[in-house]
C-alpha positions, 0 to 999 in steps of 0.5 A: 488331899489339899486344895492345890488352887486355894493353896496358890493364893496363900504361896503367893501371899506368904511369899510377899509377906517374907520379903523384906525390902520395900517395893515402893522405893525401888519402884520409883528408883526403877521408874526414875521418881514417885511422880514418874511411877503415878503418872504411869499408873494413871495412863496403864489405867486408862489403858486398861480400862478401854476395850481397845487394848485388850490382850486377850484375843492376841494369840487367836489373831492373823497378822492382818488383824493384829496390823490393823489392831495397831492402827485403831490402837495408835488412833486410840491413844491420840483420842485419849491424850486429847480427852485427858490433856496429855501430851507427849510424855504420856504417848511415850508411857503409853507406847511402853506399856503396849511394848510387848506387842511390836507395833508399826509406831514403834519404828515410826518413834524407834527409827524414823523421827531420830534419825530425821531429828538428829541426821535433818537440818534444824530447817529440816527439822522445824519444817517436819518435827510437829507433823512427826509427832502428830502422826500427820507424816507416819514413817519408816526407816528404810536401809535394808535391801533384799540382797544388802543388809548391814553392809551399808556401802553395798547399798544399790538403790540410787539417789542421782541428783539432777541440777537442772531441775534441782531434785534427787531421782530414787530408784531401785535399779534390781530385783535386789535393791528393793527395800525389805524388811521396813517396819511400818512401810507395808501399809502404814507409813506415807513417808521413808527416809531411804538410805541410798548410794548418792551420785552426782555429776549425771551418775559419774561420781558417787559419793556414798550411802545418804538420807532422803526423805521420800512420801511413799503415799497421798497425804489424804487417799493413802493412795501410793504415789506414783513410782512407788511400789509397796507391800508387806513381805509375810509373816515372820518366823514363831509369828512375831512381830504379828503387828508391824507390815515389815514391807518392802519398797521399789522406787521407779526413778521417784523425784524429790526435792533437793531440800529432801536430802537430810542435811544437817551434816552433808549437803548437796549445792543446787549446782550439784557440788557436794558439801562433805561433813565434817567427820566420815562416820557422822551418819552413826549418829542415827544407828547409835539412837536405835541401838541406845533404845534397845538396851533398856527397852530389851532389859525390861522384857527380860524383868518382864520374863523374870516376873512371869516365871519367878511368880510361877516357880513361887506358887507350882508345887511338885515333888518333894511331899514331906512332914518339913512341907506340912505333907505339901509337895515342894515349890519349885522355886525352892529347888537349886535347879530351878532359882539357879536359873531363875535368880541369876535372870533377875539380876541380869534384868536390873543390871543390863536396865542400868546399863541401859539408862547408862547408854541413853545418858551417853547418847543423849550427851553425845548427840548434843555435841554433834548438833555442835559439830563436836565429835569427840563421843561419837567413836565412843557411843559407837563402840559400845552401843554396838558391844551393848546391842550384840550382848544384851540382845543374845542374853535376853534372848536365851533368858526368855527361852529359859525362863520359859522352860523353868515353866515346864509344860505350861511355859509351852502355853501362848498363855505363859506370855514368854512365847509371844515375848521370844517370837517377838524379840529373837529377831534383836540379834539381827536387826539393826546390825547382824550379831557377828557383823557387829563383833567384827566392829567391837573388835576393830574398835579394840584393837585399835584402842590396844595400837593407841595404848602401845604409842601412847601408854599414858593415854587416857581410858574411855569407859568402853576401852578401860580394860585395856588398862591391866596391860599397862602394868609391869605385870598382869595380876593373877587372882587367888580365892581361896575363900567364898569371902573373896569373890562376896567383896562388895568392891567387886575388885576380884570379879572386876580384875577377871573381868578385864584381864579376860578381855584384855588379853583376848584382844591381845592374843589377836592382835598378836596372831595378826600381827605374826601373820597368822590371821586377819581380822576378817578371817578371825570372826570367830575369835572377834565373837569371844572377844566381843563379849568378853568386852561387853561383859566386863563393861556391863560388870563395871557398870553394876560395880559403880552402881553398888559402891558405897557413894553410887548409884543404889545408895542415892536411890535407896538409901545407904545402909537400908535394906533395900540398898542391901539387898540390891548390892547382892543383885548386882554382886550376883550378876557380876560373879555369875558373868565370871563364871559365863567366863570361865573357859577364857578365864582358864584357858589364859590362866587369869586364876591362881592354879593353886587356889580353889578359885573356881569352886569358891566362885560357884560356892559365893554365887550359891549364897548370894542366889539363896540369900535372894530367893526370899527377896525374889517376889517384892523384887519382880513386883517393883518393876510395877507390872500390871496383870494386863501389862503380863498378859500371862496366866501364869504370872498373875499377881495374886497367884491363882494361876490354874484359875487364869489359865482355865479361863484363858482357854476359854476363848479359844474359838475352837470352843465356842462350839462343842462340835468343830465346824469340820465335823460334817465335812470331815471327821463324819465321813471319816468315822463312817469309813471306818465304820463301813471297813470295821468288822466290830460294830460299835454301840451309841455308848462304849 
């Protein structure tokens, strides 16, 4: 018998050793530079070096625990930015790095201080920006209700504006209009923008939902002020989120100043007239900033996912046992079952993290233009920050719960790290905006690009609504594969053409059945969800075909020709043909495929070599997102492949073993067996 321990390590190790690409450059690619990659390995290592940051009691901790955890962690990171002279850059690779753990900074950082910087004056915004960035003001975010969510206009706590005394009166007026769910308001922040229905004129005129900045709690006691009622609302589902107070908030007729409107667009006279802003849906300014944040951030907890699991298939042998294996039980990464799924999740990884870095660029542009009053983005960013958010949160999701089950048995372990990951981003696909909420707007942004397109079928295309191009042609073109070759064309124009003719006429069908009378949009939500992802998926696809040219983005990164730039080209190429294939039944049902080519069975035929091809590629590729072990938290996916022996060490700490006999003996278990004892007609010996 040969040691199945020992033999993890040289698995592992002849894994890397038969790759060819050079970590390092795509690393710093990933990472944006060489300098980027080693200012980040300089803050993991303090990090990791202080007891403070430890994961390893995560799973055995309450939600109390890991709250107050948070806190010691957020006072820990300042002391070491003023011991080491760092600044805010480091706090942010910081924060990344604990990302794993939601934590209540991060709506503090995700939420709070965008809105307040891009929706506050630059008076606001002077006035406040340094006591945000140095955690004198902690805040929260607080829009959602008990009874109101996503429908902003429903909102029913108030903001009446009193010209006499020159303040604005908050107040939750129901049982319902409590704030639920606020990150960081249970017991953490001391100050909220609270989003609120504005009434002027003593509460005879409404003007609609606005943002106030409230203080919730005494600058110096943490005490709460007065009017103001808070806590946390409990644990969540799977116990994610362990370490942010979601909490809710009532407001008892709460005064604030006039100056505490957020103002930079809307405003509010001391005589009480109100000062509209120059574009009705300016207030997405704010929604597009955490939607932004999301897509990169959930991409590389997907390339986290893909690590774990990856690692896992490399080193667990099972089945197979034969001469060609040297009399070693086979690698379940070598199995189809297993790098069909597992491969495709690679390249998602690195494609929704270019998308994402795509996102952040287009609202980092697009907010700079609202600070001069100019829209013109806005409608755009909005679109496709709503697409991207629905589609890559439910993506990623079922990606962590696959790569889970790739695992097995052991993927059930807290101590696979994919468990903690799912609990804590699940809830993606309904904060910030309901899933189907969103597809709704996709597809109203759609069919009212397809209406601008038919009074004007010259107009210019956005990236967000190019698809809609092919319905401009005198014909629509149908795609023939006859050949694997085809669909393996680094232009990507086959899978492109799918891509868009699936999602163009899908939007095209509704428009028609709305426009017979046969539906509305709000009773097609189920045809808006197709819709909404056919949309998202030929953007993302567009986008990883842009990346993979001859004169984009990887050959500036990675070099034109080198292997790295090769092999990163069949990544992306992958993750074009395989959403192809996530198409199919759209992409037959409106016959975008040539019936008489064997269009379908090549396309799983060239997805098959591009997923074989990177097999060999698969560990260099997980080690250039530079995960460290602690950053992993997994047992399973541990670098050097000992796997059995992280997770025998792992149960180690389980309190429950600290003790050969559990403390519930003598009052439970004891009597029990004694019981049986009394009412057994065997009697047993000391030793059976």
């Amino acid at each position: 018998m040969h040691d199945v321990n020992a033999q993890t390590a040289l698995d592992m190790r002849a894994a890397r050793q038969g790759g060819t690409v050079q970590t390092v450059q795509i690393a710093e690619w990933l990472h944006h530079s060489s300098e980027a990659l080693q200012r980040r390995d300089r803050v993991r290592a303090a990090l990791e070096a202080d007891p403070v940051f430890s994961k390893r009691d995560s799973p055995f901790l309450t939600h109390a625990q890991k709250v107050e955890r948070s806190h010691g962690q957020i006072l820990r990171m300042h002391q070491i930015l003023d011991a080491h002279g760092w600044g805010s850059e480091e706090l942010k690779i910081m924060m990344k790095l604990i990302g794993s753990e939601p934590a209540p900074w991060d709506l503090h950082e995700g939420a709070f201080r965008p809105v307040v910087m891009s929706q506050g004056s630059n008076e606001q915004a002077k006035k406040w920006g340094e006591l945000m960035e140095h955690y004198r003001v902690f805040g929260a975010y607080a829009q959602t209700e008990l009874g109101h969510g996503t429908q902003v206009s429903s909102l029913e706590t108030t903001a009446t504006y009193d010209p006499v005394r020159k303040e604005f009166e908050i107040h939750t007026p129901t049982l319902t209009a409590r704030k639920w769910w606020i990150g960081a308001a249970g017991k953490t922040a001391n100050v909220c923008v609270v989003q609120a229905r504005l009434l002027l004129d003593a509460g005879r005129k409404e003007m609609g939902p606005h943002l106030f900045w409230v203080q919730i709690r005494d600058w110096d006691t943490h005490e709460l002020m007065p009017g103001v009622k808070t806590g946390d609302i409990g644990p969540k589902a799977y116990a994610g989120y362990g370490g942010v107070d979601n909490g809710y908030l009532m407001f008892d007729r709460v005064r604030i100043p006039r100056e505490n409107m957020l103002c930079r667009f809307a405003q509010v006279t001391p005589d009480g007239e109100y000062v509209k802003p120059p574009h009705a849906k300016l207030s997405y300014g704010g929604m597009v900033s955490i939607r932004a944040n999301m897509i990169e951030s959930l991409a590389w907890h997907l390339a986290s996912a893909s690590t774990v699991s990856i690692r896992y298939a490399t080193v667990r042998r099972q089945g197979g046992a034969s001469t060609r294996t040297g009399g070693l039980e086979q690698q379940v990464i070598s199995y189809p079952s297993t790098y069909m799924r597992l491969i495709p999740l690679l390249a998602k990884a690195y494609a929704f993290i270019i998308v994402g870095r795509s996102m952040s660029e287009l609202f980092n542009e697009m907010a700079g233009l609202l600070r001069t009053g100019d829209t013109s983005l806005l409608a755009e960013a909005h679109a496709v920050s709503s697409g991207l958010k629905v589609f890559v949160s439910e993506q990623v999701t079922a990606g962590l719960e696959s790569a889970r089950k790739s695992m097995g048995g052991h993927g059930y372990s807290a101590f696979s790290g994919i468990g903690n990951l799912f609990a804590n981003f699940v809830p993606s696909q309904t904060y910030e905006g309901d899933n189907f909420v969103l597809n709704m707007q996709v597809a109203r942004a759609a069919l009212k690009t397809l209406l601008a397109i038919r009074s004007n079928p010259s107009q210019h295309f956005t990236p967000s609504s190019s698809y809609l191009s092919v319905l401009t042609l005198a014909s629509l073109p149908r795609i023939s594969a006859p050949e694997p070759h085809v669909w393996l064309d680094h232009s990507g124009s086959p899978a492109l053409c799918v891509l868009d003719c699936r999602a163009a006429l899908l939007v095209q069908q509704l428009e028609k059945r709305i426009a017979a009378g046969e539906t509305s949009l709000e009773s097609a939500s189920w045809e808006a969800a197709r819709i909404a992802k056919a949309v998202s998926q030929a953007f993302v696809a567009s986008r990883a075909a842009d990346a993979l040219q001859d004169d984009g983005l990887l050959a500036h990164a990675l070099g034109k020709g080198s292997r790295e730039w090769e092999v990163m080209r069949n990544v992306l190429q992958l993750y074009i043909l395989t959403s192809v294939e996530e198409g199919l039944a759209d992409v037959l049902e409106l016959q975008v495929l040539d019936p008489a080519s064997d269009s379908v069975a090549t396309l799983r035929q060239a997805i098959l070599q591009l997923a074989q091809s990177i097999v060999p590629e698969a560990i260099r590729l997980t080690d250039a997102f530079s995960f460290s072990d602690w950053e992993l938290n997994s047992a399973l996916g541990v670098a050097d492949g000992r796997v059995y022996e992280a997770l025998i060490s792992r149960a180690g700490d389980e309190p429950l073993n600290q003790t050969d006999i559990v403390g519930s003996y003598k009052s439970s278990l004891k009597p029990l067996f004694e019981r049986g004892k009394d009412k057994a007609r065997i009697r047993t010996p000391s030793k059976l």
